[in-house]
C-alpha positions as CSV (number, residue, x, y, z in Angstrom):
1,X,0.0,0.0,0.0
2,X,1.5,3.6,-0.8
3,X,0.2,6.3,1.6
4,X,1.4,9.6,2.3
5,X,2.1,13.0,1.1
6,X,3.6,13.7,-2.2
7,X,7.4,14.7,-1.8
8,X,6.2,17.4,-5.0
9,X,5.6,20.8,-3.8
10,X,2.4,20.9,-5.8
11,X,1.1,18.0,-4.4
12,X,-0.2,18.8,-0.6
13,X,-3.0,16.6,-0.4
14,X,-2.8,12.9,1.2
15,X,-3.4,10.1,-1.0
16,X,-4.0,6.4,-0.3
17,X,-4.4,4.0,-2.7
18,X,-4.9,0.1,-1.5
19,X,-4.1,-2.9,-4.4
20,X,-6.0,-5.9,-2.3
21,X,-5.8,-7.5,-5.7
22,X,-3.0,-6.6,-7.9
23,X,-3.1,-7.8,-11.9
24,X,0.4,-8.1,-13.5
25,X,2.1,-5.0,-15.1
26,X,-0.3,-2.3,-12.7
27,X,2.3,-0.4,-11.0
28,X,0.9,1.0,-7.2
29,X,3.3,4.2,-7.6
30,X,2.1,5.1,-10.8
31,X,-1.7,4.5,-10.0
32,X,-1.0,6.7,-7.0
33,X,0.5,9.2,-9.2
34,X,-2.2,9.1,-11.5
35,X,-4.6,9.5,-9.1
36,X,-3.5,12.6,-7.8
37,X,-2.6,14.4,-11.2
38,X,-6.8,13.3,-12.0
39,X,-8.0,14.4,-8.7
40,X,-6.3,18.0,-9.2
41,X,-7.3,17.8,-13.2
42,X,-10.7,17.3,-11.2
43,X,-10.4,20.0,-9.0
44,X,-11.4,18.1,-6.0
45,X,-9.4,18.9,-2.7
46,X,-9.3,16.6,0.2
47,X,-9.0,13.2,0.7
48,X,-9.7,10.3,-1.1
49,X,-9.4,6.3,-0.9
50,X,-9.1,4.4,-3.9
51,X,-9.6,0.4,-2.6
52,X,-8.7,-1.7,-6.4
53,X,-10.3,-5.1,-5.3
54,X,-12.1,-8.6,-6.9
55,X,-15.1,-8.9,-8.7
56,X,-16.6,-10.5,-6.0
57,X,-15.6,-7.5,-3.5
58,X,-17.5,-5.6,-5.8
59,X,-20.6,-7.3,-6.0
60,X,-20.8,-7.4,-2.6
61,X,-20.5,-3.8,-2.5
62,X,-23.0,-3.2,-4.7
63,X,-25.4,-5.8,-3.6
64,X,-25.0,-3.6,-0.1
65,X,-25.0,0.1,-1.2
66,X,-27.0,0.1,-5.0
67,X,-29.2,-3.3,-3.8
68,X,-27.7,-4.6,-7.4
69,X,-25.9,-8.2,-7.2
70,X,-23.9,-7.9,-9.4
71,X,-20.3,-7.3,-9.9
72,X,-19.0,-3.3,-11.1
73,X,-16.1,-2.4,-12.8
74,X,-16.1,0.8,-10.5
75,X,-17.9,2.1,-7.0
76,X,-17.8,5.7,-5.9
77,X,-19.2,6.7,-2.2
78,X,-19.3,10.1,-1.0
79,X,-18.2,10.2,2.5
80,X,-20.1,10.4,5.9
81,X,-21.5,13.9,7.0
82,X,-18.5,14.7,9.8
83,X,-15.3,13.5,8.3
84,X,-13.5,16.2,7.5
85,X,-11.2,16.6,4.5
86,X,-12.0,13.6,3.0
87,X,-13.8,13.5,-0.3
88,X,-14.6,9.9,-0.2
89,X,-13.5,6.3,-1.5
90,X,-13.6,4.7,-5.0
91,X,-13.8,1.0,-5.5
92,X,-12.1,-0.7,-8.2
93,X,-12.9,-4.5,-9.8
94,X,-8.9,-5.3,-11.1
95,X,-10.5,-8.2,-12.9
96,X,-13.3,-6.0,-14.8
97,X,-10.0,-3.6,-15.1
98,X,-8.1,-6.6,-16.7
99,X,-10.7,-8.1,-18.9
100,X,-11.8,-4.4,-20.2
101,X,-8.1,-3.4,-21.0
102,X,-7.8,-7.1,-22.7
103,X,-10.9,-6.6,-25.0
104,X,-9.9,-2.9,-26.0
105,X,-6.0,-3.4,-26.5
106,X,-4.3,-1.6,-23.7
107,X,-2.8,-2.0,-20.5
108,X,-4.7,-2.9,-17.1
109,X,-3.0,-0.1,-15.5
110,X,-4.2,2.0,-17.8
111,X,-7.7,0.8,-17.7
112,X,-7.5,0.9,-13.8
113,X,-6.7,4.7,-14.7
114,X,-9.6,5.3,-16.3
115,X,-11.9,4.0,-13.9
116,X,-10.0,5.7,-11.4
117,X,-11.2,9.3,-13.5
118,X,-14.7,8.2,-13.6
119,X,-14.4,7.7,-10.0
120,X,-13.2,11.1,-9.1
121,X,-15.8,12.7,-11.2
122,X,-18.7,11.1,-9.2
123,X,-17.0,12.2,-5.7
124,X,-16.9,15.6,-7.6
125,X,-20.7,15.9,-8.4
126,X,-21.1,14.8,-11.7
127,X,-23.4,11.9,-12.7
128,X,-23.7,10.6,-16.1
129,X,-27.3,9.6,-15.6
130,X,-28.9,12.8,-15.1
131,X,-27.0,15.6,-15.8
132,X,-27.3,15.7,-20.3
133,X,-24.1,15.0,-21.4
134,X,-21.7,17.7,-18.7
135,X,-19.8,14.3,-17.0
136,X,-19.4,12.9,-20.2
137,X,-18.0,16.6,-22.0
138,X,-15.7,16.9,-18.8
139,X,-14.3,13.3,-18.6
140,X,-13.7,13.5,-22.2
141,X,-11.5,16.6,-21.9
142,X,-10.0,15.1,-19.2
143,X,-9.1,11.9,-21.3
144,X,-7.6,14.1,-23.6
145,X,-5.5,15.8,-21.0
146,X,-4.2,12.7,-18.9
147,X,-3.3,10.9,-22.4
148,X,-6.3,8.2,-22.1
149,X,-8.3,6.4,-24.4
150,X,-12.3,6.4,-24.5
151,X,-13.6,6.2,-21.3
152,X,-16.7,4.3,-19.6
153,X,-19.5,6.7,-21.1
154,X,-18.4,6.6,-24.6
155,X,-18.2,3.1,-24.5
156,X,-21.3,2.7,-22.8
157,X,-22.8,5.0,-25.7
158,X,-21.5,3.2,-28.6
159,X,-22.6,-0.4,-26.8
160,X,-25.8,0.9,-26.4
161,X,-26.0,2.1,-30.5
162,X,-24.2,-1.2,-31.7
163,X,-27.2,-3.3,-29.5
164,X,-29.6,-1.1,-31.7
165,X,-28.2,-1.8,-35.3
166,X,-27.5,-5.1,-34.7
167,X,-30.1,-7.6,-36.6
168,X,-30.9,-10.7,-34.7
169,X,-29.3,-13.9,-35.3
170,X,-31.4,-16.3,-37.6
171,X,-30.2,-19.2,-35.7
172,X,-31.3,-18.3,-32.5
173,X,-33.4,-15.3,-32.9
174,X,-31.5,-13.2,-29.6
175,X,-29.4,-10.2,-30.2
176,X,-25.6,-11.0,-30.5
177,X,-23.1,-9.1,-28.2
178,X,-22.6,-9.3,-24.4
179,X,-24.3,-7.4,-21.3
């Protein structure tokens, strides 16, 4: 586990990053890194604990908190009324991470990156789901500034229009594609 301040003088904030699971080739110094360029891309002061996890940590989490059992590639949670400086926690599946970075051609670290982003723009106030398009303008900029490829909504977007075009099989009648 990495913890502590950053020895940059631009860097003042405590960060804490915990790999319970870590994939092959992720790097804790530079997700730690990473996460503190993001969080001051952001603009989001404090605190904040990023837990990179299993699948089935996951799950439970979002069994408990969302009441959805299933597994997530990434949690956010905004922290208790009362604690101070910090901004709150993200959850990361390193599995999802892995498989997701396998499917689109890059590394898990940088896949864990880019959940890590999407996780800092929740904590920052931004919701995908109900604001018309400002996370996904601002995560995209952001993408663009920290050197990352297309992030969760984008993907999410062009899933949901390739499940549309797609003509159903005339063997079995069901839509191709996964999720």
């Amino acid at each position: 586990m990495w913890e502590g301040l950053s020895a940059l003088p631009f860097v003042l904030t405590t960060k804490v990053l915990l790999l319970v699971h870590q994939p092959g080739g992720v790097r804790e110094r530079a997700l730690a890194l990473f996460a503190g360029k993001a969080q001051r891309a952001v603009g989001l002061p404090g605190e904040v604990v990023i837990l990179v996890t299993t699948s089935d940590e996951l799950r439970r989490m979002n069994r408990q908190y969302r009441h959805q059992d299933k597994p997530t590639d990434v949690l956010s949670f905004e922290p208790v009324e009362g604690q101070g400086k910090i901004r709150g926690d993200i959850a990361v599946s390193a599995e999802i991470a892995a498989a997701n970075a396998a499917e689109l051609g890059h590394s898990t670290e940088t896949e864990i990156k880019i959940l890590i982003l999407h996780g800092l723009l929740h904590l920052a106030g931004y919701d995908h789901e109900a604001d018309g398009g400002k996370m996904h303008a601002r995560e995209t900029k952001l993408r663009q500034q920290l050197n990352l490829p297309s992030g969760l909504i984008e993907r999410a977007q062009a899933a949901a229009a390739s499940s549309r075009t797609k003509k159903p099989s005339v063997r079995s009648g069901k839509r191709g594609g996964r999720r």
